[in-house]
C-alpha positions as CSV (number, residue, x, y, z in Angstrom):
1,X,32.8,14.7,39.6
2,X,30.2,15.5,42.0
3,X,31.0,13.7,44.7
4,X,34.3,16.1,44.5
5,X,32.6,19.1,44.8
6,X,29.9,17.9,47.4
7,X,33.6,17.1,49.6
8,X,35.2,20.5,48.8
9,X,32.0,22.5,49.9
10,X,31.5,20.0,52.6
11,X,35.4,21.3,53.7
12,X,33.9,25.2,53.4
13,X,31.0,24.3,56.0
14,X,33.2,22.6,58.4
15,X,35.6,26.1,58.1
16,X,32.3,28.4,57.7
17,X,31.2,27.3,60.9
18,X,34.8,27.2,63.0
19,X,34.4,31.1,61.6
20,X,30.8,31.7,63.4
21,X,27.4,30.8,63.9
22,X,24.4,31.6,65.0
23,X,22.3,29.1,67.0
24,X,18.5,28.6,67.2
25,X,16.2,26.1,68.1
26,X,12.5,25.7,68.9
27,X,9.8,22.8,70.0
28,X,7.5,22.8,67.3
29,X,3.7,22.2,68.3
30,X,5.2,20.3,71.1
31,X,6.3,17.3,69.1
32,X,9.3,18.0,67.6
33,X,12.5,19.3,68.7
34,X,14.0,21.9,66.0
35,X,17.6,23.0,66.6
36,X,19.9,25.2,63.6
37,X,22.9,26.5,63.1
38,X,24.0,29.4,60.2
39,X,27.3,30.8,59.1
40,X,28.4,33.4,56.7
41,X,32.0,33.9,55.3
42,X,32.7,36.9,53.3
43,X,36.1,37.7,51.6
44,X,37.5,40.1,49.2
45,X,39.7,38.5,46.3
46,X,42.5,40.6,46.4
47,X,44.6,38.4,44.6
48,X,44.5,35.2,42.4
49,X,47.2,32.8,41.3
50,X,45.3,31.1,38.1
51,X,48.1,28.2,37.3
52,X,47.6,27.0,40.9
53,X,43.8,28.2,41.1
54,X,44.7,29.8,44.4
55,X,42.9,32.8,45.6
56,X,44.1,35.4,48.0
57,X,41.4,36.3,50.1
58,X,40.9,39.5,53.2
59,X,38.4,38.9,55.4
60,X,35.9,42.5,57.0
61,X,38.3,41.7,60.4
62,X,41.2,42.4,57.6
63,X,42.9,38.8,57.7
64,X,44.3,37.7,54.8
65,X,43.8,33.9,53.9
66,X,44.3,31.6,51.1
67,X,41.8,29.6,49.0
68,X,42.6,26.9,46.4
69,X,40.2,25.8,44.7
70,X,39.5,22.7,43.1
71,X,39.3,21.8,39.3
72,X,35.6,20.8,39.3
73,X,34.5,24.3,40.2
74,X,34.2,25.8,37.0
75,X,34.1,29.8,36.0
76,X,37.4,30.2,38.0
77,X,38.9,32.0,35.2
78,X,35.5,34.5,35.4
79,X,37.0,36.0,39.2
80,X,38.9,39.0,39.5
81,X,40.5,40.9,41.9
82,X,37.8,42.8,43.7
83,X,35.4,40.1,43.6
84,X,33.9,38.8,46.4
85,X,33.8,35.6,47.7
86,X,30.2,34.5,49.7
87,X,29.9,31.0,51.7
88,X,26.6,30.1,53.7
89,X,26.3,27.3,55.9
90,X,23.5,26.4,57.5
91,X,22.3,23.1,59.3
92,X,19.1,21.9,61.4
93,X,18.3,18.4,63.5
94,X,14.9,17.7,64.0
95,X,13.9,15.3,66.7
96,X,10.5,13.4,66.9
97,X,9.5,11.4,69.4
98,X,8.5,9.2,66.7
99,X,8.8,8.2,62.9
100,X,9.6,5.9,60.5
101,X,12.1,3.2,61.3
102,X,13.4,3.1,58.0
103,X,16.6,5.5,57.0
104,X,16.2,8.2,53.8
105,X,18.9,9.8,52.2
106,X,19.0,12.7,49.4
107,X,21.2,15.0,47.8
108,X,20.8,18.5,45.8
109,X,23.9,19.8,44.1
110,X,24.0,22.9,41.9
111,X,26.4,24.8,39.6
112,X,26.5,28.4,38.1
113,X,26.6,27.6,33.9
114,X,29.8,27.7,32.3
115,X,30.6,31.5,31.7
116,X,29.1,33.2,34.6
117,X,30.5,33.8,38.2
118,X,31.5,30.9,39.9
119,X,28.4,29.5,42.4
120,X,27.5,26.1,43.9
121,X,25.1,25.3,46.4
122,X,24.7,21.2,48.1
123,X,22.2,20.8,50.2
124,X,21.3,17.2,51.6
125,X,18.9,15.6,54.2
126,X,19.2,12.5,56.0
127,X,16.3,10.9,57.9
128,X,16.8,8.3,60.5
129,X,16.8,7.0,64.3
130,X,19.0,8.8,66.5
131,X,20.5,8.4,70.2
132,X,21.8,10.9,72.6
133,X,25.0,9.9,73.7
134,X,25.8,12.9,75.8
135,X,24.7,15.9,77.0
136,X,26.5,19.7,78.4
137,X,23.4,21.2,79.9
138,X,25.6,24.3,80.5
139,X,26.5,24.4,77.2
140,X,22.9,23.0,75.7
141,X,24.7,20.9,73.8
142,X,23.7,17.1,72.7
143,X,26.0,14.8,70.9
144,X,23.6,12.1,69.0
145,X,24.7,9.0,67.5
146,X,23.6,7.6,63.8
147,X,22.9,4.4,63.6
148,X,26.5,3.3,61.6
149,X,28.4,4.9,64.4
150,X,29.1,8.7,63.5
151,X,28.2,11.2,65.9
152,X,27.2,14.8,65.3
153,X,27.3,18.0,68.2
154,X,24.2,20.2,67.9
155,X,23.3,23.0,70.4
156,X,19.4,23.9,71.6
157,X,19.2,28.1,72.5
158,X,17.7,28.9,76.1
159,X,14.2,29.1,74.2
160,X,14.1,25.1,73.6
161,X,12.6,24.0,77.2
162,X,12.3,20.4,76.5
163,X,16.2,20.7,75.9
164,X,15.8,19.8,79.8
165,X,13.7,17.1,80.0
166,X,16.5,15.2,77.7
167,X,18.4,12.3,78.8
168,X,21.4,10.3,77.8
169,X,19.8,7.4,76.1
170,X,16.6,8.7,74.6
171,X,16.4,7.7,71.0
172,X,14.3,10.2,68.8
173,X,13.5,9.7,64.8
174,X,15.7,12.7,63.4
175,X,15.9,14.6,59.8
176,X,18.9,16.2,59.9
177,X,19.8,19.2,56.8
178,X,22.9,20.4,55.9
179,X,23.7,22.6,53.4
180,X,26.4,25.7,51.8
181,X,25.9,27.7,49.3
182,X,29.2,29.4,47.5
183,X,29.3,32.7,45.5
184,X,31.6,35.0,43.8
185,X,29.8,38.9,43.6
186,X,30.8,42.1,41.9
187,X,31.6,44.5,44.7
């Protein structure tokens, strides 16, 4: 049952961030390489359909979009219309020259008790080698590859000079943190 919910709030980061973000990053002390991204949804339930466990939602910008939601977040049957619906993103690489050569994996996942507003949060850190497979210097971008394969995009702000002394190539120990928090608020 977990694993359920860590893939349905994984599915709100992924549409959290297509909706926004902010983008920092930073050298820290001059040996690591610290680059973050945040997001913030924000809806209004202004409907909800419970046999489907579909809620209607309307966005500040006044769009009107549909949620369902799954049966292993419980409390659904606690929202009403007027509520309001809260998801917060926020992910971080950072990259060390050096580290451990050894990969480290870990997982938090929370839930509201039964009988209070819905609310979840995930938050999970992986630790391990990295490469940079590519890099937009206009858009200070850097794709980096994981040792199995999989590739993730993060972006350094114009603050992060050593974002220029970065080539294709470099391999850098990274721990990389991911996590969404979900709430349902009175207005």
């Amino acid at each position: 049952m977990e694993k359920n919910i860590y893939a349905l709030l994984s599915a709100f980061i992924i549409a959290a961030l297509a909706l926004g973000s902010m983008s920092t990053a930073h050298a820290q002390e001059g040996k690591a390489i610290h680059l973050s991204d945040a997001a913030v949804f924000t809806g209004e339930v202004v409907g909800i359909n419970k046999e489907d466990r579909a809620l209607t939602l309307r966005e500040p910008n006044g769009h009107v979009t549909e949620l369902v939601v799954g049966e292993e977040a419980r409390n659904f049957d606690q929202i009403v219309v007027g509520d309001r619906l809260k998801i917060e993103a926020h992910n971080s690489v950072d990259l060390y020259p050096e580290g451990p050569k050894e990969e480290r994996a870990g997982a938090v996942i929370e839930r509201a008790p039964k009988g209070e507003k819905p609310a979840a949060a995930v938050s999970e850190t992986l630790e391990s080698t990295v490469t940079i497979k590519a890099i937009d210097r206009d858009a200070r971008a850097l794709i980096l590859e994981l040792p199995g394969g999989n590739m993730i995009t993060t972006k350094a702000d114009s603050s992060v000079k050593a974002f220029d002394t970065l080539k294709v190539g470099d391999s850098f120990y990274a721990r990389l943190r991911n996590s969404i928090a979900i709430s349902v608020e009175k207005p």
